[in-house]
N, C-alpha and C positions, 0 to 999 in steps of 0.2 A: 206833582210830577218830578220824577227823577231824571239827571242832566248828567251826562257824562261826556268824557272828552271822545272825541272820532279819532281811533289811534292813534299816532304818536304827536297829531295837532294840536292846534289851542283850541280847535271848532267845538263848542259844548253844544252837544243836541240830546235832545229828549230821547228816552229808552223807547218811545215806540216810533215809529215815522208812517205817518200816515201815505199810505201807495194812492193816486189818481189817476189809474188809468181805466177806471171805471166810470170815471166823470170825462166829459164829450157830449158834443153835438151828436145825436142817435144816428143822423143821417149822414156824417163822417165816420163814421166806425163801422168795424164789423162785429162787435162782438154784442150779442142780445141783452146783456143784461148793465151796457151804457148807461148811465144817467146824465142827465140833460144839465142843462144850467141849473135851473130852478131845484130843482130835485137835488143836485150835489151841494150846491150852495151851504143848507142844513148840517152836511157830517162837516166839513170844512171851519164851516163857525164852531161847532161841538169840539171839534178836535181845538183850534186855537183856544176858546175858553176852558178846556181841559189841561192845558198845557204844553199841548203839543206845538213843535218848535221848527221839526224836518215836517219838510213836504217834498215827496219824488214824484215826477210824471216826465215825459220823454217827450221828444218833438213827433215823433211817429204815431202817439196814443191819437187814434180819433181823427188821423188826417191834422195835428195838430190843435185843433180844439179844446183837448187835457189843458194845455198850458194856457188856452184865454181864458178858461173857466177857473184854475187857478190864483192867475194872477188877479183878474177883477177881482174875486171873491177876498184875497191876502190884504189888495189894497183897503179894502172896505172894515177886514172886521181886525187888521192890527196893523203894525208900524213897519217897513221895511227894515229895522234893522232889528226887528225881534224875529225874524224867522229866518228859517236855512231854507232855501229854495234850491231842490234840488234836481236836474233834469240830464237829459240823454240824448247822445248822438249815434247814429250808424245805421238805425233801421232805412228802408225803404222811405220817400215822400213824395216823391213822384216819379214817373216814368223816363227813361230815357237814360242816358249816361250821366254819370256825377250825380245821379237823385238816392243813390244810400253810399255807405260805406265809412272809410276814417281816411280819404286825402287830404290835403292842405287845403282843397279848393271844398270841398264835402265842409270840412270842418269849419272853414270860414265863413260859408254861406248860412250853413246850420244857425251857428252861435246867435247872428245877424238875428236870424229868424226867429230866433225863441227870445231872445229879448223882448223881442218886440210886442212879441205874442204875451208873453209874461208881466209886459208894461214896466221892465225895470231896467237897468242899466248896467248889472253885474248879475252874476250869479254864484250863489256860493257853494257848489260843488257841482263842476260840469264832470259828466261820467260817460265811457265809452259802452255803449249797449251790449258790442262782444268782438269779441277780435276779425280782423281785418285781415284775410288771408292775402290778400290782390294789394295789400299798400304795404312799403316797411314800415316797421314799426318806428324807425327813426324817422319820417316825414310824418306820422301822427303824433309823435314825444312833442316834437320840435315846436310842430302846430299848438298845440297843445301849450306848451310851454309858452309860445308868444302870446296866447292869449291870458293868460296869468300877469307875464309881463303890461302888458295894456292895460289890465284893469275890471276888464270883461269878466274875467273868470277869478275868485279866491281860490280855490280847493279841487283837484281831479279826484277824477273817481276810475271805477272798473265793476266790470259786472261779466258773470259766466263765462270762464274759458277754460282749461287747464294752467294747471299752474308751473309749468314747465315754462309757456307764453307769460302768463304775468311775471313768473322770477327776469325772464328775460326783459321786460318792461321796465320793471324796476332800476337790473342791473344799467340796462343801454343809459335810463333817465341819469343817474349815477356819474355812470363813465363820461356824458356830456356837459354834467352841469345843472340837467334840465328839469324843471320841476315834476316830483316824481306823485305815486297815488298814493293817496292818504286813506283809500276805502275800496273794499270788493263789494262787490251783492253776489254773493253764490244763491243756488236752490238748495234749499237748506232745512228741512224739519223731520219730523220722527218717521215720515216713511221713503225722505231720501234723504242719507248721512255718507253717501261715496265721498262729501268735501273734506271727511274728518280725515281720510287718507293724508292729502297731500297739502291742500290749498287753506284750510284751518293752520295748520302748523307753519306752514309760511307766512301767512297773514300776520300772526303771534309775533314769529323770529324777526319780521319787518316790521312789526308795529303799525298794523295795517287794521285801520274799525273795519270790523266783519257786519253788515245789510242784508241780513236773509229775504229772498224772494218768497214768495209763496212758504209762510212759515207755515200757514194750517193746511198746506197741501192743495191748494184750490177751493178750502173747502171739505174736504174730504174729511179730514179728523174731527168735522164738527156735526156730523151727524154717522146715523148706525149705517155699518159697511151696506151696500146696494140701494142706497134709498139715494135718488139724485136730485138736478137742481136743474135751471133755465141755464147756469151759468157751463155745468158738466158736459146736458147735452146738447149744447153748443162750439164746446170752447174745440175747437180741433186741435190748436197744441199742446192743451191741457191733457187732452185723452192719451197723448201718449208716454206719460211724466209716471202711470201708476199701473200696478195690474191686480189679479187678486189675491196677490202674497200678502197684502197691504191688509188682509180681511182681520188678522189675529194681532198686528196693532193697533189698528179702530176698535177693533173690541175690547183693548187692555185701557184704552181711552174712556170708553165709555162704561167702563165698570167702576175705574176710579172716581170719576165724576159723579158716578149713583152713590159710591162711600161717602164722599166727600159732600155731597149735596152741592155740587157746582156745575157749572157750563163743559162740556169737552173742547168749546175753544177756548175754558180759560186753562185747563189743562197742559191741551198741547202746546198753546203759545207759551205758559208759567214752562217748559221744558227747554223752548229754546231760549227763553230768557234765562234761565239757569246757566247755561253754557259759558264758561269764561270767556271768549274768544270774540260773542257776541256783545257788538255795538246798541243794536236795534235795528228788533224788526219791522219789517213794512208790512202793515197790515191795508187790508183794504177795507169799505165801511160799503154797504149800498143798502142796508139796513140798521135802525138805530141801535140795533141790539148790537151787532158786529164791536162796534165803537164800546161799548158796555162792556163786554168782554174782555173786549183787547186792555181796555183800561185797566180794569178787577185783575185782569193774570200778572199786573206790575205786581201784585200785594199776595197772590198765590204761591205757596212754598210747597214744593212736592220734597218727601221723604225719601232718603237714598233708597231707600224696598221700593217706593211707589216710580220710582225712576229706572230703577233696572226690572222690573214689569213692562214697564214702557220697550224697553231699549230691546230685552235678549230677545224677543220675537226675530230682532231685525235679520236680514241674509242682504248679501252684498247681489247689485243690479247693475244692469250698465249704464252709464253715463246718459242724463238725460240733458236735456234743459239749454242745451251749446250753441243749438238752432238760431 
């Protein structure tokens, strides 16, 4: 396994991070193609004995369940201080007032919560799920910040917003003092690149590790355009991330793949790993091939021809993923 620094940190995490928010209690979640304890347990041990290092999951995955399935599983097959556990605040978690969002009072309850869930006593990158239009950003910096101070938290994070909002995160962290991010997660792979506009070259200029979401599209780039999945047609915020522009670079995917005699997720993943800008992406596992793949594309080299195959399909979309 390859280990690199998360921008401009000392934090070294493995080139791939394994995503958990397919692992959950079936009966806390909405999404159909959950795995249970038992069931997720397997990619999690795969992934540690692989080399895997970063682990994401959020308080919201599952009604919270992502994180106990996590944490038991972490503590059982390595050592707390060999992994990056990494997790997320601002979704929904319960009903009523203060149950989502990034206040002082959200954020402190949150943190509380997932430790606990996680069975651990810090965490090494706490990341904001997406911007908080209803809070300033200076009483989540702040927040945020005193949880660093404590002890609670190593590393902040960030995930999907415009980058206008992140620059301005940055600068407020900056001008206070306050500990600032060390990492985005944009939605980020070959059939959505709107991030290369703004938010990649920010990231860059800041020194900021780039975490692609959905690197293989949901799925999408890993089989031939039209053919779907329990995950497809289920996922409601998936369906609206792609359309069928999407058709003519699944197809440039899966021809190179037939050249090559390889997988189309090791493909598309081996592309977004190519990317300078890229930390590591979050792949997810709910089958043992997944894991397989993701692995094999650390060692896959696409050729500049076999990369702008890829790429000149592309046509610019509008912003997805912000939700």
């Amino acid at each position: 396994m390859k280990y690199v620094r998360l921008g401009n940190s000392g934090l070294q995490v493995s080139r791939l991070a394994l995503g958990c928010m397919s692992y959950g209690t079936p009966e806390a979640g909405t999404h159909a193609w959950t795995l249970g304890e038992d069931d997720a347990r397997p990619f999690i041990r795969t992934a540690v004995e692989a080399g895997i290092n970063f682990f994401d999951t959020a308080n919201s995955y599952s009604d919270g369940t992502s994180e106990e399935i996590v944490g038991r599983a972490l503590k059982e097959y390595t050592k707390r201080e060999s992994v990056v556990i990494a997790t997320k605040v601002f979704g929904r978690v319960r009903s009523g007032p203060n149950g989502s969002g990034l206040s002082r009072k959200s954020i402190m309850t949150e943190v509380d919560a997932s430790l606990r869930r996680l069975g651990t006593d810090y965490l090494d990158l706490y990341q904001i799920h997406r911007w908080d239009s209803r809070t300033p950003i200076e009483e989540t910096l702040e927040a945020l910040h005193d949880l660093v101070r404590s002890g609670k938290v190593r590393y902040l994070g960030a995930s999907s917003m415009y980058a206008w909002q992140f620059s301005k995160a940055l600068y407020t962290a900056d001008l206070h003092g306050w500990t600032r991010f060390v990492s985005m997660q944009p939605h980020y792979n070959l059939l959505y690149r709107e991030e290369e506009r703004e938010m990649l070259p920010l990231c860059a200029d800041q020194g900021v590790g780039v975490l692609p979401w959905s690197p293989l599209a949901r799925g999408r780039l890993t089989r031939p355009f039209g053919e779907s999945s329990v995950r497809a047609e289920s996922d409601e915020f998936g369906k609206g991330l792609y359309d069928e522009d999407d058709r003519s670079i699944v197809d440039a995917v899966g021809r190179i793949a037939d050249e090559r005699g390889a997988e189309r997720a090791q493909v598309a993943l081996a592309w977004v790993l190519r990317r300078s800008t890229v930390t590591a992406p979050i792949v997810g596992a709910t089958k043992p091939k997944h894991l397989t793949d993701a692995l094999a594309a650390l060692e896959f080299e696409l050729t500049d021809e076999e990369c702008a195959a890829l790429e000149s399909p592309y046509r610019p979309r509008p912003v997805a993923g912000f939700a």
